[in-house]
Gaussian input, Z-matrix of N, CA and C with variables (Angstrom, degrees):
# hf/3-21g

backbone

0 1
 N
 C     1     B1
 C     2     B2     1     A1
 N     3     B3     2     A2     1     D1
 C     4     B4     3     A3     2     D2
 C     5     B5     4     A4     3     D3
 N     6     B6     5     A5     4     D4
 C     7     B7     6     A6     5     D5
 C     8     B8     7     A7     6     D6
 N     9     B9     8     A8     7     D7
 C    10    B10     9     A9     8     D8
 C    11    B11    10    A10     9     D9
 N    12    B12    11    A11    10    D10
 C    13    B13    12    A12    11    D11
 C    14    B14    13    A13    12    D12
 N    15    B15    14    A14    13    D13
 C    16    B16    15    A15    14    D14
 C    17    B17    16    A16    15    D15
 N    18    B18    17    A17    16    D16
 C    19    B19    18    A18    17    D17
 C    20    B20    19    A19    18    D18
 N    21    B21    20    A20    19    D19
 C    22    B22    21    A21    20    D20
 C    23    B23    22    A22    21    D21
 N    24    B24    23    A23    22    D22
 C    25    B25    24    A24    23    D23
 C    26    B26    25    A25    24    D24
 N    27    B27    26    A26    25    D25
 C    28    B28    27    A27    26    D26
 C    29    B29    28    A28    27    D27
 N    30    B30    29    A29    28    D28
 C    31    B31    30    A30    29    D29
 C    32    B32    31    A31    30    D30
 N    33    B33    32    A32    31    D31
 C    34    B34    33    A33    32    D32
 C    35    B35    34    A34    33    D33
 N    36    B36    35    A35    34    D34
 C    37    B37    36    A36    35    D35
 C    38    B38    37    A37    36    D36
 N    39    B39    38    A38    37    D37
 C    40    B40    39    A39    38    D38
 C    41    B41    40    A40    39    D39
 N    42    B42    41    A41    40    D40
 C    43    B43    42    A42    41    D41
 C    44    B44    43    A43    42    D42
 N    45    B45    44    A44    43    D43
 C    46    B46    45    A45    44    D44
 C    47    B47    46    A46    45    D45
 N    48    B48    47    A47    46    D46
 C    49    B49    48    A48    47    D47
 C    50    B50    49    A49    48    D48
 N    51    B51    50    A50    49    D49
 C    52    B52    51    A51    50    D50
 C    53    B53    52    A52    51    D51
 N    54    B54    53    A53    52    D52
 C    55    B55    54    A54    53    D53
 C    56    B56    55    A55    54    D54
 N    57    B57    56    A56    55    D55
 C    58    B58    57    A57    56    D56
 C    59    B59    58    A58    57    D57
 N    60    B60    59    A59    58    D58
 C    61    B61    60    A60    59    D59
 C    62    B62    61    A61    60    D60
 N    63    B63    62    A62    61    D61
 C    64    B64    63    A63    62    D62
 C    65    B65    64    A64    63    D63
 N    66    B66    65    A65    64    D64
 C    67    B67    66    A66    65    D65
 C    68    B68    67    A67    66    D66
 N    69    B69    68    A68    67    D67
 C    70    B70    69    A69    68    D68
 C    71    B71    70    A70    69    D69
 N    72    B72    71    A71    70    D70
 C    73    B73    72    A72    71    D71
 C    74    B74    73    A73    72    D72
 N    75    B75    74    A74    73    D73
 C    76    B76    75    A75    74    D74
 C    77    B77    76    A76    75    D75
 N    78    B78    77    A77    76    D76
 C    79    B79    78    A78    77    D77
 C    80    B80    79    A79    78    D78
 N    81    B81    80    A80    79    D79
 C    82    B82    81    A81    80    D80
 C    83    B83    82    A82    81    D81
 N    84    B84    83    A83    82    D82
 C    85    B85    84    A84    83    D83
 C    86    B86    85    A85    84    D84
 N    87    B87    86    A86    85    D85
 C    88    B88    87    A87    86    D86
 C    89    B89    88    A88    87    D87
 N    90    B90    89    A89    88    D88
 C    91    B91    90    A90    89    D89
 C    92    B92    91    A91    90    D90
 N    93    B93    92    A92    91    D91
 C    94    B94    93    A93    92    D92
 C    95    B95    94    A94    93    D93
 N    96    B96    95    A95    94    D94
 C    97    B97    96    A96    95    D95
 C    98    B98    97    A97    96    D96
 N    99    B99    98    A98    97    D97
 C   100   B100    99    A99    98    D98
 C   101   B101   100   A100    99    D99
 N   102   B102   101   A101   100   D100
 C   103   B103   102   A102   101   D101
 C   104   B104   103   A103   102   D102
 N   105   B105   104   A104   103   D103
 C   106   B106   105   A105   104   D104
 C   107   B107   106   A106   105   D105
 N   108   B108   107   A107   106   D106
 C   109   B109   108   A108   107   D107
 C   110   B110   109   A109   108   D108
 N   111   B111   110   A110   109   D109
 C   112   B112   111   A111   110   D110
 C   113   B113   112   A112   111   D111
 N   114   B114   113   A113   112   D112
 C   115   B115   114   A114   113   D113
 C   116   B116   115   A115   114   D114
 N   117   B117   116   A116   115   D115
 C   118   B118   117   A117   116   D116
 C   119   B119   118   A118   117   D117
 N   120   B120   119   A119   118   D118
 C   121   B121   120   A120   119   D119
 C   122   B122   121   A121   120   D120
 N   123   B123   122   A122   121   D121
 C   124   B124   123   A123   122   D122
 C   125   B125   124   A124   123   D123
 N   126   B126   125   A125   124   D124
 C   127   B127   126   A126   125   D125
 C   128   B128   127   A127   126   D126
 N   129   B129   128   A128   127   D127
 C   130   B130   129   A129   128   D128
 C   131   B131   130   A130   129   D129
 N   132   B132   131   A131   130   D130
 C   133   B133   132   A132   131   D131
 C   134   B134   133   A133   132   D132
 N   135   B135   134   A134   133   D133
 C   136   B136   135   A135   134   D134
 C   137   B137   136   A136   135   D135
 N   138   B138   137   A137   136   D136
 C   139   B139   138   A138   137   D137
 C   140   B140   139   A139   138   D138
 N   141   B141   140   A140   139   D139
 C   142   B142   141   A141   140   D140
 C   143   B143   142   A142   141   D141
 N   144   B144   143   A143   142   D142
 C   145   B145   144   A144   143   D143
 C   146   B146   145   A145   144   D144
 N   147   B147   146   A146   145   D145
 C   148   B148   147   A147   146   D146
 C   149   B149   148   A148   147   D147
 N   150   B150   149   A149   148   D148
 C   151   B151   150   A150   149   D149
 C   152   B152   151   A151   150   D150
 N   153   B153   152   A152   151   D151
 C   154   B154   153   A153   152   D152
 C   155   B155   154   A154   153   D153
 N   156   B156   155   A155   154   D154
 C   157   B157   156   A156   155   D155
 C   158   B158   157   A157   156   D156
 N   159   B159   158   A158   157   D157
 C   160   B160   159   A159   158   D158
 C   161   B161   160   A160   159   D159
 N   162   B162   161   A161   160   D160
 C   163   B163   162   A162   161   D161
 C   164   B164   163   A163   162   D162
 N   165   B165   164   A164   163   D163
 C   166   B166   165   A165   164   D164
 C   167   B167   166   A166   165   D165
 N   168   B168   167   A167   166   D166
 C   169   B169   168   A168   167   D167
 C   170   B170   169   A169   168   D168
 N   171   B171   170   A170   169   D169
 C   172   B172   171   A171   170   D170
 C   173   B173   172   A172   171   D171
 N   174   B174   173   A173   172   D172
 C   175   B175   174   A174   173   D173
 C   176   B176   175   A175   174   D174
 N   177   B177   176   A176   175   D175
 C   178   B178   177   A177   176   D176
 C   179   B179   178   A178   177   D177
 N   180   B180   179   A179   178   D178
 C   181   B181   180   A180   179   D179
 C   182   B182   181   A181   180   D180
 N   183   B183   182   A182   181   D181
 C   184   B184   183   A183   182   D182
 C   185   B185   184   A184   183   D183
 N   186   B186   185   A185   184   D184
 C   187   B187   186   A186   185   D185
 C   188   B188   187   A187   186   D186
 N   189   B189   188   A188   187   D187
 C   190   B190   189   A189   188   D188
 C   191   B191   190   A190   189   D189
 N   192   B192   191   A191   190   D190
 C   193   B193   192   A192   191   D191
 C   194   B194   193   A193   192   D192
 N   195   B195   194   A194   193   D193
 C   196   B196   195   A195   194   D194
 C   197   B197   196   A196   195   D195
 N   198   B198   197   A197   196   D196
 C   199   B199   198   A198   197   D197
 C   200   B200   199   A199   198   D198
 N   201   B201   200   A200   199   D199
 C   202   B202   201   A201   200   D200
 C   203   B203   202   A202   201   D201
 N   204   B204   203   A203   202   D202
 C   205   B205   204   A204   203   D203
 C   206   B206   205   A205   204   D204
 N   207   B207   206   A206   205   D205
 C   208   B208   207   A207   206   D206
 C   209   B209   208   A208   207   D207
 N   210   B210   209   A209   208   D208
 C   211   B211   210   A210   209   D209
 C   212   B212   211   A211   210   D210
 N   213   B213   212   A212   211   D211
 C   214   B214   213   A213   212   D212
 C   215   B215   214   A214   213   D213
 N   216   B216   215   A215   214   D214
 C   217   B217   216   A216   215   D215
 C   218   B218   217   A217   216   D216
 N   219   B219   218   A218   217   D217
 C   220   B220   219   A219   218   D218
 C   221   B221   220   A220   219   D219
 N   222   B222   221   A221   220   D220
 C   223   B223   222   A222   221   D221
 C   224   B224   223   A223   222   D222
 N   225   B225   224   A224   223   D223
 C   226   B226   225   A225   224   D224
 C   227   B227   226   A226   225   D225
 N   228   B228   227   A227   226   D226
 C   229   B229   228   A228   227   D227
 C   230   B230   229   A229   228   D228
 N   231   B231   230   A230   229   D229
 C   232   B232   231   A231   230   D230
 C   233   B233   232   A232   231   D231
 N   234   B234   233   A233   232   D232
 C   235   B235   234   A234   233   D233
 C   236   B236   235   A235   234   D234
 N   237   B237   236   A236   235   D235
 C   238   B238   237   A237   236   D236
 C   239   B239   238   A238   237   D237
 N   240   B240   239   A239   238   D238
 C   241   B241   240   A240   239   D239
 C   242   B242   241   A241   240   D240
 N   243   B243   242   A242   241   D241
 C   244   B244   243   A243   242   D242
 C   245   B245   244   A244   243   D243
 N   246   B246   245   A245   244   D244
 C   247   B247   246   A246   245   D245
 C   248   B248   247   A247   246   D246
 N   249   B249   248   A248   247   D247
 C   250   B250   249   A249   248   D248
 C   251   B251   250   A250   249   D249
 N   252   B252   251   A251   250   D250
 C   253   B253   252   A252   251   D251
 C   254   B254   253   A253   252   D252
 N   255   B255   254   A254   253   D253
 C   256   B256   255   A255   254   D254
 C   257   B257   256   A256   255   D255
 N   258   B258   257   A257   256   D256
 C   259   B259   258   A258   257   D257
 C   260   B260   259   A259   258   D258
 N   261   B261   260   A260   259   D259
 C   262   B262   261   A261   260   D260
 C   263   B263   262   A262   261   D261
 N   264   B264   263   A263   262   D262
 C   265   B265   264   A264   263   D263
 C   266   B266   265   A265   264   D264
 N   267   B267   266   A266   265   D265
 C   268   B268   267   A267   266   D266
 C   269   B269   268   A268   267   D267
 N   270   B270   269   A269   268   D268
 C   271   B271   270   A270   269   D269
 C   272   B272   271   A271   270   D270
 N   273   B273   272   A272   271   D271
 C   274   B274   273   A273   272   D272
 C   275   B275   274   A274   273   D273
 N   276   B276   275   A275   274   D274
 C   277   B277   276   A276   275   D275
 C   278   B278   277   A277   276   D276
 N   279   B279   278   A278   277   D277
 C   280   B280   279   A279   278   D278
 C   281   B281   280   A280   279   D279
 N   282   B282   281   A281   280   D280
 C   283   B283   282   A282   281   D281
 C   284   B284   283   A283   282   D282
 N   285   B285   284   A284   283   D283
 C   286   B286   285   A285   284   D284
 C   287   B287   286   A286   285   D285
 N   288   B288   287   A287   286   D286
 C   289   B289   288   A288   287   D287
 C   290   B290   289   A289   288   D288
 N   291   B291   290   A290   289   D289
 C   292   B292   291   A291   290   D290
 C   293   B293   292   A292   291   D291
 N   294   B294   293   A293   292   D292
 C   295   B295   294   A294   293   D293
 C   296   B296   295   A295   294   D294
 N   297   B297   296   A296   295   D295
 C   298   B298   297   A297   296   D296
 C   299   B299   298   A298   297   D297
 N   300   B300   299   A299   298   D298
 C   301   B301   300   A300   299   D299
 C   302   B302   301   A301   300   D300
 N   303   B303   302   A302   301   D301
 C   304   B304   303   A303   302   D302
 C   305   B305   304   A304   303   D303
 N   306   B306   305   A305   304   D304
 C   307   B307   306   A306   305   D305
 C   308   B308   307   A307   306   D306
 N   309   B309   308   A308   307   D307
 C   310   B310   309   A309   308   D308
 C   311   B311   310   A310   309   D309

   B1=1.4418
   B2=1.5361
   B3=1.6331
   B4=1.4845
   B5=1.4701
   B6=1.5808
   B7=1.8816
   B8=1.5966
   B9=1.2439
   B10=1.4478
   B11=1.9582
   B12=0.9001
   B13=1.6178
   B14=1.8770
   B15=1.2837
   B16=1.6036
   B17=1.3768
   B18=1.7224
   B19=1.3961
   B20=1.5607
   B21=1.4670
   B22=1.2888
   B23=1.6585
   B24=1.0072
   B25=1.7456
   B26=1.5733
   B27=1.2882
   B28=1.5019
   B29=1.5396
   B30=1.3153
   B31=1.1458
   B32=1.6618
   B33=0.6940
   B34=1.4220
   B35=1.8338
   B36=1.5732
   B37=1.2918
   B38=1.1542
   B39=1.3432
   B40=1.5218
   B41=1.4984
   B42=2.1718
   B43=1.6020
   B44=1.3710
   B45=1.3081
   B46=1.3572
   B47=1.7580
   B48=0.9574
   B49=1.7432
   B50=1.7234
   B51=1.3033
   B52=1.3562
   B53=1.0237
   B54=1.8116
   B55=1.1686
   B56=1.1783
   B57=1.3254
   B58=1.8869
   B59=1.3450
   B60=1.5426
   B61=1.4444
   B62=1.7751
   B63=1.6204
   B64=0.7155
   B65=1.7621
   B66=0.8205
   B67=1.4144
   B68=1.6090
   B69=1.4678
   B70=0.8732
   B71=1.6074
   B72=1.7581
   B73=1.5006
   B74=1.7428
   B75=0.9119
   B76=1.6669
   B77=1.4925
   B78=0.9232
   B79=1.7377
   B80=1.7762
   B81=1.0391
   B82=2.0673
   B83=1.7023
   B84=1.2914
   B85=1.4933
   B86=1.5388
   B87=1.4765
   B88=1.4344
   B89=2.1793
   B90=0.8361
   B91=1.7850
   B92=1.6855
   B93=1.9878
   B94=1.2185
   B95=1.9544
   B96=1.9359
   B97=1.8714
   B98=0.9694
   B99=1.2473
   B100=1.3600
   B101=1.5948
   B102=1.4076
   B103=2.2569
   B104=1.4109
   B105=1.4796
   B106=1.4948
   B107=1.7044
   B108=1.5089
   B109=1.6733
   B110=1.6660
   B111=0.9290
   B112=1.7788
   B113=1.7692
   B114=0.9334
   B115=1.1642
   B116=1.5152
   B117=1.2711
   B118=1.5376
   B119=1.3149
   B120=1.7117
   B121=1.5735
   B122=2.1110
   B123=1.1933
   B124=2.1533
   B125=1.6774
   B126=1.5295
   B127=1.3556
   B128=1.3196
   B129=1.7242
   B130=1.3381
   B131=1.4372
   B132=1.0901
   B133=1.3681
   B134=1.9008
   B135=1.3359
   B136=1.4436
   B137=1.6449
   B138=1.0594
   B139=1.6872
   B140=1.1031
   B141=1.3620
   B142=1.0700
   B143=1.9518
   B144=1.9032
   B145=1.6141
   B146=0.9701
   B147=1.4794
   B148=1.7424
   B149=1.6268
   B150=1.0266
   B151=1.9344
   B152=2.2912
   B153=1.3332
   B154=1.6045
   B155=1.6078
   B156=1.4883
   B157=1.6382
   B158=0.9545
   B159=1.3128
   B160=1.9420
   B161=1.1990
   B162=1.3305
   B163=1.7052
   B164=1.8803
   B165=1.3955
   B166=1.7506
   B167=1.4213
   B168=1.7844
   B169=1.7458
   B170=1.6546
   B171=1.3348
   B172=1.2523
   B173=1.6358
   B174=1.3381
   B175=1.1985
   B176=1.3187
   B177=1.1593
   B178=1.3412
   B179=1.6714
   B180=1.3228
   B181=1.4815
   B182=1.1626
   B183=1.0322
   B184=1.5403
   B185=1.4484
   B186=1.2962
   B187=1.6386
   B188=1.8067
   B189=1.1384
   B190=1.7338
   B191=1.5145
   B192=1.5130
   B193=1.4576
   B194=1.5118
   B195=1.4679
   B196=1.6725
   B197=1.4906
   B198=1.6344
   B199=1.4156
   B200=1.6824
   B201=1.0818
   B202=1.3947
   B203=1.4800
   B204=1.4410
   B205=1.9131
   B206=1.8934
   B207=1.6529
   B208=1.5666
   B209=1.8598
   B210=1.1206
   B211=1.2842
   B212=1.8283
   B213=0.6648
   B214=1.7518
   B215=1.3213
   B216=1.8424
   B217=1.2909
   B218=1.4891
   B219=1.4228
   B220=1.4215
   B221=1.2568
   B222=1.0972
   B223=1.8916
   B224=1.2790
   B225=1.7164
   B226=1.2016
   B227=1.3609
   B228=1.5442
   B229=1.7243
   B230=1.6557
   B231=1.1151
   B232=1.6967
   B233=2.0325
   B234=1.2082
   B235=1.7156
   B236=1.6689
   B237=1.2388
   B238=1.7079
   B239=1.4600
   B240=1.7403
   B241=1.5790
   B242=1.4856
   B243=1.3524
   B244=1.4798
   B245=1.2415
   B246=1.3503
   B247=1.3887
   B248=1.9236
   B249=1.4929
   B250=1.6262
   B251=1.2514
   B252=1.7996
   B253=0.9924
   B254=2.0472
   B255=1.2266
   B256=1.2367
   B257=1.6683
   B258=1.2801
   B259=1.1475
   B260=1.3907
   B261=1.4515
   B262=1.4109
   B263=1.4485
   B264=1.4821
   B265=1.5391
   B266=1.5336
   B267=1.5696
   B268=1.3997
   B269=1.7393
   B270=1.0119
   B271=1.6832
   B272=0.9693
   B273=1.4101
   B274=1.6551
   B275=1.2654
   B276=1.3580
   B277=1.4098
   B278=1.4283
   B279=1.7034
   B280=1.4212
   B281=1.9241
   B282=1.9391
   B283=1.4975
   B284=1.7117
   B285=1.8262
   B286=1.2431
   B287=1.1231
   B288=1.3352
   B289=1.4518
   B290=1.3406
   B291=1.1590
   B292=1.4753
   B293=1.8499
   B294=1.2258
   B295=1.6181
   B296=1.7593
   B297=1.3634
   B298=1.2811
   B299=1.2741
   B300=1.1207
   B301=2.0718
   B302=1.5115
   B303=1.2772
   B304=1.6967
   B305=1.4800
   B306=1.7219
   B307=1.6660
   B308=1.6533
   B309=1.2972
   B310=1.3507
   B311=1.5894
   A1=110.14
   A2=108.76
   A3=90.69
   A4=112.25
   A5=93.10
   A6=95.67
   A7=96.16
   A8=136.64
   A9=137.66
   A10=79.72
   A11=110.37
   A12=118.68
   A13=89.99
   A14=125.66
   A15=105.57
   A16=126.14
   A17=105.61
   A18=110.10
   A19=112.62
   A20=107.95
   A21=98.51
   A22=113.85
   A23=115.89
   A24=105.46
   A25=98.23
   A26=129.74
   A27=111.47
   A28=91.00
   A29=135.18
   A30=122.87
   A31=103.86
   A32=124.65
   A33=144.88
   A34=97.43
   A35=122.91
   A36=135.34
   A37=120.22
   A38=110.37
   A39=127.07
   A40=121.50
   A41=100.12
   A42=95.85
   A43=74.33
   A44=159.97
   A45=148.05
   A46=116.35
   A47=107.63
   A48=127.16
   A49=109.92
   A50=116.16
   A51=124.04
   A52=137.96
   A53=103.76
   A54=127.77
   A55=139.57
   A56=100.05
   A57=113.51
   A58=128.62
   A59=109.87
   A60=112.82
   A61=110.95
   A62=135.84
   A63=120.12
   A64=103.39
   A65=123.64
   A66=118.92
   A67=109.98
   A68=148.29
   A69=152.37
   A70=103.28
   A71=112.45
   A72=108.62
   A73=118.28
   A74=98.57
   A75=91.13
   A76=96.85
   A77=117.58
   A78=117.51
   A79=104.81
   A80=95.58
   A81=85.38
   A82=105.56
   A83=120.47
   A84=134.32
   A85=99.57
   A86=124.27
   A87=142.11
   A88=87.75
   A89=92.83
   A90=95.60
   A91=107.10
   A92=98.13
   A93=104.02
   A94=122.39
   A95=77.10
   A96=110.72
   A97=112.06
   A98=148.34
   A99=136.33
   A100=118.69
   A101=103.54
   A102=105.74
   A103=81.16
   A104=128.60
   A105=133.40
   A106=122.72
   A107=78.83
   A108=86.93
   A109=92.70
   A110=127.24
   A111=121.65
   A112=117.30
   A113=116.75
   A114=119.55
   A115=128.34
   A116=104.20
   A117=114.22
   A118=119.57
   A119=114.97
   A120=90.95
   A121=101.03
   A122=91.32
   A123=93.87
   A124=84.94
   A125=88.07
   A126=101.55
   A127=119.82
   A128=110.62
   A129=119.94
   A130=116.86
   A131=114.08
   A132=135.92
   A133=98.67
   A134=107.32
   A135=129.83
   A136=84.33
   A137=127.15
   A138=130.12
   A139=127.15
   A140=113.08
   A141=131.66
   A142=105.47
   A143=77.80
   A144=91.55
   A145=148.97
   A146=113.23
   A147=131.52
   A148=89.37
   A149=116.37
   A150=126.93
   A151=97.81
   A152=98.28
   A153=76.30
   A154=96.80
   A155=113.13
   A156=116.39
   A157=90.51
   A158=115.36
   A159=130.56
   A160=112.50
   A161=114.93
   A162=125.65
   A163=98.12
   A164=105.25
   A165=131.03
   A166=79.97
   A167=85.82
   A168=104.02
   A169=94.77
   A170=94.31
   A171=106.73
   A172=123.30
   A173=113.19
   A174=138.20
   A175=121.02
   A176=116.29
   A177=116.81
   A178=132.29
   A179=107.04
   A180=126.07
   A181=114.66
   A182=148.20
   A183=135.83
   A184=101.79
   A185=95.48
   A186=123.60
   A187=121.34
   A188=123.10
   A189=125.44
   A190=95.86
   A191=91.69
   A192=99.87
   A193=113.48
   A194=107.05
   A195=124.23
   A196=94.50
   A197=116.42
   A198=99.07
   A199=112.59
   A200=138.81
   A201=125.31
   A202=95.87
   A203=88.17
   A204=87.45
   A205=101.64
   A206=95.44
   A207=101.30
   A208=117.65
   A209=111.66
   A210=106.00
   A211=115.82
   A212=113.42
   A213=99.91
   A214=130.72
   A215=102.62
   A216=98.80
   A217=144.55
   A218=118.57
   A219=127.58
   A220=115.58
   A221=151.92
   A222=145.20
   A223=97.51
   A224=120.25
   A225=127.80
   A226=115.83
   A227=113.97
   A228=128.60
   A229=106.97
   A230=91.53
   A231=108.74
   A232=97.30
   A233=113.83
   A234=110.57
   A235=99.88
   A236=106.16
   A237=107.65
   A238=128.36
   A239=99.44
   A240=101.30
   A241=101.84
   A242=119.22
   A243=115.90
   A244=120.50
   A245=121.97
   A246=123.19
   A247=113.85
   A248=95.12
   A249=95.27
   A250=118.83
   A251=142.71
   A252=119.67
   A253=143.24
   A254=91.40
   A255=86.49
   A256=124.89
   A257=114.12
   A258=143.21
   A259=101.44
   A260=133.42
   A261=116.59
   A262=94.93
   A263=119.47
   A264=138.05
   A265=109.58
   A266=120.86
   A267=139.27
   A268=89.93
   A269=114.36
   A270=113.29
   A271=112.77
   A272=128.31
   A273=140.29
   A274=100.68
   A275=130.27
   A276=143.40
   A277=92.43
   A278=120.50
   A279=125.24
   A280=122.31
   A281=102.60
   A282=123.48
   A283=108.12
   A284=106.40
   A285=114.75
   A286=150.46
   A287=91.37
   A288=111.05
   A289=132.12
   A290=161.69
   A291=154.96
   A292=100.53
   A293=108.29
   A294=101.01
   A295=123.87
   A296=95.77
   A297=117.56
   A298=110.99
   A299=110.22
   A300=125.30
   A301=105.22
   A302=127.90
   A303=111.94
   A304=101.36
   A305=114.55
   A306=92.93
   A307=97.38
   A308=101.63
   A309=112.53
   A310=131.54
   D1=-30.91
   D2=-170.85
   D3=-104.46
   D4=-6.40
   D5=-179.68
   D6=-92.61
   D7=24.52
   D8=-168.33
   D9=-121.04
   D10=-67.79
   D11=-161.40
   D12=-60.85
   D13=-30.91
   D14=170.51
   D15=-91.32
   D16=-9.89
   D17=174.87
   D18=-67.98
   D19=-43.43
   D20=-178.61
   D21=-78.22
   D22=-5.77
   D23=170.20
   D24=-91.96
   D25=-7.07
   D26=-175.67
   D27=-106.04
   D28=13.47
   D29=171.56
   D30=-117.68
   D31=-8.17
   D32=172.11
   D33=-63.81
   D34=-53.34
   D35=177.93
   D36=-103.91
   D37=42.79
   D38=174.79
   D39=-52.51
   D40=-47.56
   D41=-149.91
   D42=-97.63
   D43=19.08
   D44=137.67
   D45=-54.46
   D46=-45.21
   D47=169.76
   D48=-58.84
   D49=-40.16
   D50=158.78
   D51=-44.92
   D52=-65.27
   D53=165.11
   D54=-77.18
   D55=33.28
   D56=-146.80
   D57=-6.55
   D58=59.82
   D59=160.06
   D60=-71.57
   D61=-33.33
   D62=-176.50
   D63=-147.64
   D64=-176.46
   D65=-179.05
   D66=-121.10
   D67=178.86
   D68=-140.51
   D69=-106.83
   D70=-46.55
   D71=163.86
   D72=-62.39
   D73=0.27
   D74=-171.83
   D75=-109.82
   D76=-36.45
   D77=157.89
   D78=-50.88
   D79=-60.80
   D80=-171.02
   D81=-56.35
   D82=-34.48
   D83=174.96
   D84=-45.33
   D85=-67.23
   D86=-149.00
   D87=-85.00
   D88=-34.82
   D89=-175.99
   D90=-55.36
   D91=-49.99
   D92=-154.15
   D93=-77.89
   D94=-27.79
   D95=156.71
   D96=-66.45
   D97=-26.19
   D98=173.34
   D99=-88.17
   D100=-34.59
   D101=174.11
   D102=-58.77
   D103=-70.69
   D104=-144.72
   D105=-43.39
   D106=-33.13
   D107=-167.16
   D108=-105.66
   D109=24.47
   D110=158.09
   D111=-115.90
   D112=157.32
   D113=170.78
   D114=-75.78
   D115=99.08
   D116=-169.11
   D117=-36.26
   D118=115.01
   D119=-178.62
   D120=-128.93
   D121=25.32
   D122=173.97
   D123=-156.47
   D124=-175.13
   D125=-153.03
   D126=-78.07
   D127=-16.74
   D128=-178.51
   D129=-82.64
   D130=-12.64
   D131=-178.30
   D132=-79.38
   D133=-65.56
   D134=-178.14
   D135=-39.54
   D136=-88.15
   D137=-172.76
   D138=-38.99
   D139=-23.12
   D140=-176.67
   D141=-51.36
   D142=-90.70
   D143=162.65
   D144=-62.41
   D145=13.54
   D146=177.18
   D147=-97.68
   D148=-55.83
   D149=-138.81
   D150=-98.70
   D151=-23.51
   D152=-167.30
   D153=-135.25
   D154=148.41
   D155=172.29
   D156=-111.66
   D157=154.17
   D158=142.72
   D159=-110.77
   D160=129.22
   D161=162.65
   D162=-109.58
   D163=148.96
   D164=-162.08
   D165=-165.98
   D166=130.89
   D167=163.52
   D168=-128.98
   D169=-168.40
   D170=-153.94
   D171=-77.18
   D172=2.56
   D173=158.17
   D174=-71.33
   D175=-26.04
   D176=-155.18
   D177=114.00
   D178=-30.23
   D179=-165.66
   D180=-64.17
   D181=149.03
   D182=173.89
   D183=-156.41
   D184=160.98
   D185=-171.02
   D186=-122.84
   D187=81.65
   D188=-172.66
   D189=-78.93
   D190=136.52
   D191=177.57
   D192=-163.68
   D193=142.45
   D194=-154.67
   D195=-73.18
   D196=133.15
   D197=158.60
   D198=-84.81
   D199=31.47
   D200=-169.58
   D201=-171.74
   D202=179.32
   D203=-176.09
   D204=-58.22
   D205=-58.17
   D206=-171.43
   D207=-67.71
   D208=-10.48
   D209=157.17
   D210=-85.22
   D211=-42.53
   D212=157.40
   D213=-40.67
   D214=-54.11
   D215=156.76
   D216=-87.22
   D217=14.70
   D218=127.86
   D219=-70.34
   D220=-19.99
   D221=-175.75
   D222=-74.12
   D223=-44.81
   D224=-167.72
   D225=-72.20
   D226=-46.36
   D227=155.89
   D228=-27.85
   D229=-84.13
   D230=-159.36
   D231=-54.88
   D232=-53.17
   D233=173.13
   D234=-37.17
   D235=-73.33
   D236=-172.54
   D237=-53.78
   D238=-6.53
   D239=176.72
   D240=-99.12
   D241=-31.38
   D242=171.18
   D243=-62.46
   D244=-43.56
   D245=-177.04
   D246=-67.43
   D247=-35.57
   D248=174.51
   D249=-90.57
   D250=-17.56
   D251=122.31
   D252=-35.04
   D253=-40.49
   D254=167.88
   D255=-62.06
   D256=-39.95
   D257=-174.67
   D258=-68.36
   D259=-21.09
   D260=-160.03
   D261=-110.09
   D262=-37.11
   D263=-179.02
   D264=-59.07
   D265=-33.14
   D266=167.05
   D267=-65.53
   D268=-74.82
   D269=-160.27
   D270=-46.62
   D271=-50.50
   D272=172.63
   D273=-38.59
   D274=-72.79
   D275=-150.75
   D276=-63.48
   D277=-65.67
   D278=-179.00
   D279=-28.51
   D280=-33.82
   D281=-161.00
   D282=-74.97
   D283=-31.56
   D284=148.31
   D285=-32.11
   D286=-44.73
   D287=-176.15
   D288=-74.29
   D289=104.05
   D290=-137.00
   D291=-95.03
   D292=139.73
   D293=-168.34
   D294=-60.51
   D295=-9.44
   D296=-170.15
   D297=-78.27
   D298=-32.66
   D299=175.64
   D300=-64.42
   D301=-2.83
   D302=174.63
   D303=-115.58
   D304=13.18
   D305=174.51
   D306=-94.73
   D307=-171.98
   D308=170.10
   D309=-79.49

């Protein structure tokens, strides 16, 4: 339920992931800042703010982190779905490519 409710916002910011305006962890970052800072009104939301913190300093940097065993292991879920979406959207694009386009 909750890696369904971030798939479709990380697919929603696909051709950003393309275009490398942003990368896929920084999407789950901006996903997890945005449930956090609204007022929970369904269940993924509810889990949200029970199971995960974010700390962001003033750089930019941030730190997601489980409050509980099983919110860890949602941080760990949702990381591994960003990174392998990212990873698959790279591959696709890469499959385009004819091998000949990376010589000189």
């Amino acid at each position: 339920m909750i890696l369904k409710a971030f798939s479709v916002y990380i697919q929603r910011h696909k051709n950003d992931i393309l275009t490398s305006k942003t990368t896929a962890t920084k999407l789950l970052c901006r996903w997890i800042k945005h449930v956090i800072n609204k007022n929970p009104k369904n269940h993924v939301d509810k889990i949200v703010h029970k199971e995960i913190m974010l700390a962001e300093n003033k750089a930019g940097d941030f730190l997601i982190v489980g409050k509980s065993e099983s919110g860890r292991t949602l941080v760990n879920a949702l990381y591994n779905y960003a990174l392998s979406y990212e990873h698959f959207i790279l591959s696709k694009r890469l499959d385009d490519k004819l091998p000949d386009g990376f010589t000189k």
